[in-house]
N, C-alpha and C positions, 0 to 999 in steps of 0.2 A: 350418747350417754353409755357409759362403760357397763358392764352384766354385773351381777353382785355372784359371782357363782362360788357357792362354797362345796369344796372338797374334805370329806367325812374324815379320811386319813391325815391330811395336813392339818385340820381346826384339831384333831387330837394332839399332835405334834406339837402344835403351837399350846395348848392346855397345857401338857405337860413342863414346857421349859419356863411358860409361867408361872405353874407351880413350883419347880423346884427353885425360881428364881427368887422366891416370896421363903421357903423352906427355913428352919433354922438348923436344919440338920440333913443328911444322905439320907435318901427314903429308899426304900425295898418296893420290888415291885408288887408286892402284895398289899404293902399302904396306898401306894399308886393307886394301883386298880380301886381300890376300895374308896379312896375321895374322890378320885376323878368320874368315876362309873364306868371305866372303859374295861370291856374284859380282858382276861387274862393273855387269853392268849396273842390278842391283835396289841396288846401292850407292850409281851416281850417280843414283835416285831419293831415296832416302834424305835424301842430304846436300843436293838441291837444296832438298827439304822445311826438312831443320834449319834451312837459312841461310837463307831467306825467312822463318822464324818467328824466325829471330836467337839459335838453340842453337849456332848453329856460326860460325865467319868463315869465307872463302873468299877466298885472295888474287887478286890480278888477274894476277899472273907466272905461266908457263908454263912448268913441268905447273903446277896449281890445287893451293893447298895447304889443309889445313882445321885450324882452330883450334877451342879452346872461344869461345862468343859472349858478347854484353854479357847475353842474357838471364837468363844463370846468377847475374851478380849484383845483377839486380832482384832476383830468386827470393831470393837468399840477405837482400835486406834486408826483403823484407816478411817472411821467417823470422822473423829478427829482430827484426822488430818486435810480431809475435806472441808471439817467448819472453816480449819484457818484460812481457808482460801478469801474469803468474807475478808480478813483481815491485812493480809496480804496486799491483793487489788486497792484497798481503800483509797493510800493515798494517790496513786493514779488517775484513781476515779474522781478524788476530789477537785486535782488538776485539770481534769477534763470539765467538771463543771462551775469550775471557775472559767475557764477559757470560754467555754459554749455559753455560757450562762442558761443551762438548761439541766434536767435532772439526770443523774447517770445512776444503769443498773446492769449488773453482772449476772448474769446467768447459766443453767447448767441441768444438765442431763441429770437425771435422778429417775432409772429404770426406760417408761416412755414416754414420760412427761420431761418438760422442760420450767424449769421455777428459777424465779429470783432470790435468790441468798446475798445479795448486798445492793444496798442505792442510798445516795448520796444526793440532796435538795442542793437545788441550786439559790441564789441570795436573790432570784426573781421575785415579784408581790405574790406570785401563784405556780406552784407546783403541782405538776402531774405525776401522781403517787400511784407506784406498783405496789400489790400484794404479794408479800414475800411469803420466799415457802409455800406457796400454791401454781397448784399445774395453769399452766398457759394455754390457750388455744392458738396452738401451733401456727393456722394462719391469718392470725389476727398481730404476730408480735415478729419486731424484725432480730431478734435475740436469736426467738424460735427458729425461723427460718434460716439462720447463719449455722444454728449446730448442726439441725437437719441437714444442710446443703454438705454438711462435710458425712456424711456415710455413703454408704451402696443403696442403690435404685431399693435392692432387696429391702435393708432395714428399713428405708422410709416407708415403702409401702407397706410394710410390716405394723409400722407405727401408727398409720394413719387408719390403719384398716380398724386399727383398735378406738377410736374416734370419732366425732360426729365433725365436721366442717363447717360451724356454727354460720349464718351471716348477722353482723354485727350493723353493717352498714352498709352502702348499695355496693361500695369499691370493694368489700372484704368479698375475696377468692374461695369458692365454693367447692368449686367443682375438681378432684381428683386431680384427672390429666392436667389441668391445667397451674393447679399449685406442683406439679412434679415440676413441668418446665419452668414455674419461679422459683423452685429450687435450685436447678438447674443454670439460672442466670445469676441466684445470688452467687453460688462456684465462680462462674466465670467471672465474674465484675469484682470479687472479695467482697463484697457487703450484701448487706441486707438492707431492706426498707418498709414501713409501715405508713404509708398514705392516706390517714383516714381509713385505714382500716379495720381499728379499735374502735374507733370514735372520730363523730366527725369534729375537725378544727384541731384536729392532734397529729403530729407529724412523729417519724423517728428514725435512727439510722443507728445500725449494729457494724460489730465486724466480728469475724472467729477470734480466739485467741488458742494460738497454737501453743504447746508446751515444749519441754524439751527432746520428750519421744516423738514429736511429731505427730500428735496428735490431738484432735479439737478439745482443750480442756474447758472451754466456754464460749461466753460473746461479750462483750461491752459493749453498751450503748448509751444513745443520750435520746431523751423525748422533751420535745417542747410544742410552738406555735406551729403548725401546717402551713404558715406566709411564709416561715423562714425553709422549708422545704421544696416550697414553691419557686422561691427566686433561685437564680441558678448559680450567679454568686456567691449567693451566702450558703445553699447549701454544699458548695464543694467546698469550701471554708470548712464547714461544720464536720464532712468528711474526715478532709487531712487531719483535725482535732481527732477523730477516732481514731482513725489509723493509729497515730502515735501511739496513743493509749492504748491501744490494743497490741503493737508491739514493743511497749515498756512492759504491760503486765505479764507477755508472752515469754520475755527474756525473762522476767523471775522466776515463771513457773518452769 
């Protein structure tokens, strides 16, 4: 479980750009200080921070007024630009689970967590439904371990350090060392895989999907029965199904 550690200087900071983002007008740092409760002087540190990084405007008339800044809507369009990805992927993805006859979902880095931002039911009697928009345990999801396996030793352990290694089931992968080197194989192999490692009787198989810099901008995958991961047949079948997918959606991004 992750620390709840709150920093005195940042919750001010974040105060502040909440306020002026609710505001109906430029406030003075002396209306500041006076709703917020924050003194004076740790305020005009503050704000001279914001408006050099471009969170805040600062007029040039006296008293100094302070606005929301132009940074907010860089920030709001690479959001943006990340939702469409959801969008993008879809029909891919829905190729994929017509073909698999299994559920397919996209995933992706969001700081050091890994979450689902698109999935796609397959026309089976019974669907295995991911929680989108929520962090993953990393070695529970073969998504997770396809992003991970594309960084340095450094960030992974970085990542993991900040985490608990839940076990899920007898098969889910506990122990540190030893999910580095299934990192390490998903690299080598191109995919990832999930054995009853969420749950038992649940199978699943991911692959990266690279972008046009060359770099990991997700994973695709599909989850369904753990029989069909089991036969060895059917699941390199179910493979070359990702693969594809994984680089159709690669070529558009």
């Amino acid at each position: 479980m992750k620390e709840n550690i709150t920093v005195p200087a940042v919750e001010r900071a974040l105060d502040v750009l909440e306020y002026l983002s609710v505001a109906d007008e430029a406030k003075t740092l002396k209306e500041m200080a006076e709703d917020l409760g924050i003194p004076a002087a740790s305020l005009f540190r503050i704000m001279k921070n914001l408006a050099f990084r471009g969170y805040v405007l600062q007029s040039e008339k006296q008293p100094v007024q302070y606005s929301l800044g132009y940074k907010f809507s860089q920030l709001a369009a690479r959001l943006a630009d990340k939702a469409s990805i959801g969008s993008l992927v879809r029909p891919d993805m829905e190729w994929l689970s017509r073909e698999s006859g299994q559920t397919t979902q996209f995933a992706v880095r969001r700081g050091n967590d890994v979450i689902y931002i698109e999935q796609v039911l397959s026309q089976a009697p019974v669907n295995l439904i991911a929680h989108l928009y929520t962090p993953m345990a990393p070695n529970t999801s073969a998504g997770a371990k396809c992003i991970l396996s594309q960084m340095t030793v450094e960030n992974q352990e970085m990542i993991l350090g900040d985490c608990i290694l839940e076990k899920n089931t007898k098969y889910t992968i506990t122990d540190r060392k030893e999910f580095l080197r299934e990192l390490t194989l998903t690299r080598e192999r191109g995919y990832g895989t999930d054995k009853e490692e969420f749950s038992l009787g649940v199978g699943c198989i991911a692959v990266p999907v690279t972008g046009k810099d060359g770099e990991c901008a997700g994973a695709v995958g599909i989850t369904g029965r753990i029989d069909e991961y089991r036969d060895e047949d059917r699941f390199l079948f179910l493979r070359s199904l990702v693969e594809e997918a994984g680089k159709r959606i690669g070529r558009k991004l």
